[in-house]
C-alpha positions as CSV (number, residue, x, y, z in Angstrom):
1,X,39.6,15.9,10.2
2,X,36.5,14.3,8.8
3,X,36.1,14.3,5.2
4,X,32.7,15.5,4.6
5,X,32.5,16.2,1.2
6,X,33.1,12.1,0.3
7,X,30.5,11.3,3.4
8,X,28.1,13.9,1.4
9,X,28.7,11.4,-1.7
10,X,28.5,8.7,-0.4
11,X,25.4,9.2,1.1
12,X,23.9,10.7,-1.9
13,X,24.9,7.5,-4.1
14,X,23.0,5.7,-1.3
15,X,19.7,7.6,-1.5
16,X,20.0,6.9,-5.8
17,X,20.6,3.2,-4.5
18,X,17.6,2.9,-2.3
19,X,15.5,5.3,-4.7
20,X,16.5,2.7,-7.9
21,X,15.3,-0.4,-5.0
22,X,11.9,1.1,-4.1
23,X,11.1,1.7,-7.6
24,X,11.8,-1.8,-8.5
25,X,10.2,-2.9,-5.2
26,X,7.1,-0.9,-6.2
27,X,7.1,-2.6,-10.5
28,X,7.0,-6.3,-8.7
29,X,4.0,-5.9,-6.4
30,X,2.2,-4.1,-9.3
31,X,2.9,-6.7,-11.3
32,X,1.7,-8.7,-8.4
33,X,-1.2,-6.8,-8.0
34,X,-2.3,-7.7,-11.8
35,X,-1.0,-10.7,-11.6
36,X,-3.6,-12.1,-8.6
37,X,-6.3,-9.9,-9.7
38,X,-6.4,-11.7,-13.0
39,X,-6.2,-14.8,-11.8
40,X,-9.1,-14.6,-9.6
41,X,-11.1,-13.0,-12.3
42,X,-11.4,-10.1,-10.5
43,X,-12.4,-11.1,-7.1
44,X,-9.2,-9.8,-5.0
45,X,-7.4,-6.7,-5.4
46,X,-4.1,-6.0,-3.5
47,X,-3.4,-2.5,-2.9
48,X,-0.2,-1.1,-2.3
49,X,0.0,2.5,-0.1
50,X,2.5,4.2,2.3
51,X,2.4,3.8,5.7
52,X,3.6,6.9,8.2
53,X,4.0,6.0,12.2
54,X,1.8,8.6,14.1
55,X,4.4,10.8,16.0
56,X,2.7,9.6,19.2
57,X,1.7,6.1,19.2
58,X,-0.8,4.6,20.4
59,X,-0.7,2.2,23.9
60,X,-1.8,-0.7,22.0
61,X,0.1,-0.9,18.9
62,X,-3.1,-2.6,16.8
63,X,-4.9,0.4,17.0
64,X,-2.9,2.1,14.8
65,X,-4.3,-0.5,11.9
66,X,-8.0,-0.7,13.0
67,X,-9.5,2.3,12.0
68,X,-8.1,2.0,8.6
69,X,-9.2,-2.0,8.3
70,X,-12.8,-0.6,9.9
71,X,-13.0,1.7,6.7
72,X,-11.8,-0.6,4.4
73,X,-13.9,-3.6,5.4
74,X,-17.3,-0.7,5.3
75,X,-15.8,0.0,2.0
76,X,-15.7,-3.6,0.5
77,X,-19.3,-4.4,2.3
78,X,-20.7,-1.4,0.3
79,X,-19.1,-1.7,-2.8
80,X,-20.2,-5.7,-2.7
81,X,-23.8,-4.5,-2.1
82,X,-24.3,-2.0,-5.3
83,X,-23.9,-4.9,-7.8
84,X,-27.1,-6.6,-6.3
85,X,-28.7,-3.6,-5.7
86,X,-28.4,-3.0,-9.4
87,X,-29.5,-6.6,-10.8
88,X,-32.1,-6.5,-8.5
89,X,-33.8,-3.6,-10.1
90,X,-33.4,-4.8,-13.2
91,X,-35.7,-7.6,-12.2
């Protein structure tokens, strides 16, 4: 007969494992993160976020990425655009 009770501990000592990894996984590209940020004085950020598969994927597997790299690049076009807007009126 199967022992469940050890499977159910070992598989919860394996979630703590993986749980302890992400975490660490998570401090080193924050680190990285401040790390390339100040080095460029501020010219490239690297963002870190979660990522969830759609339940039903698209035929072309790029499409999953392009709306959100469409957003982002509209973001980063705006947000490089309000600086000069603002030394320009200073003018």
């Amino acid at each position: 007969m199967a022992d469940y009770k050890e499977a159910l501990q070992v598989g919860f000592a394996a979630a703590k494992k993986a749980e302890i990894a992400r975490i660490e996984v998570l401090g080193v590209l924050e680190q990285l993160k401040a790390d390339i940020l100040a080095a460029s004085d501020g010219k490239l950020l690297v963002e870190v976020g979660e990522f969830e598969e759609p339940k039903n994927p698209p035929a072309n597997p790029t499409d999953i990425f392009m709306p959100s790299l469409t957003s982002m690049t509209s973001a980063y076009v705006k947000a490089m655009r309000e600086p000069q807007s603002r030394s320009e009126k200073s003018k």
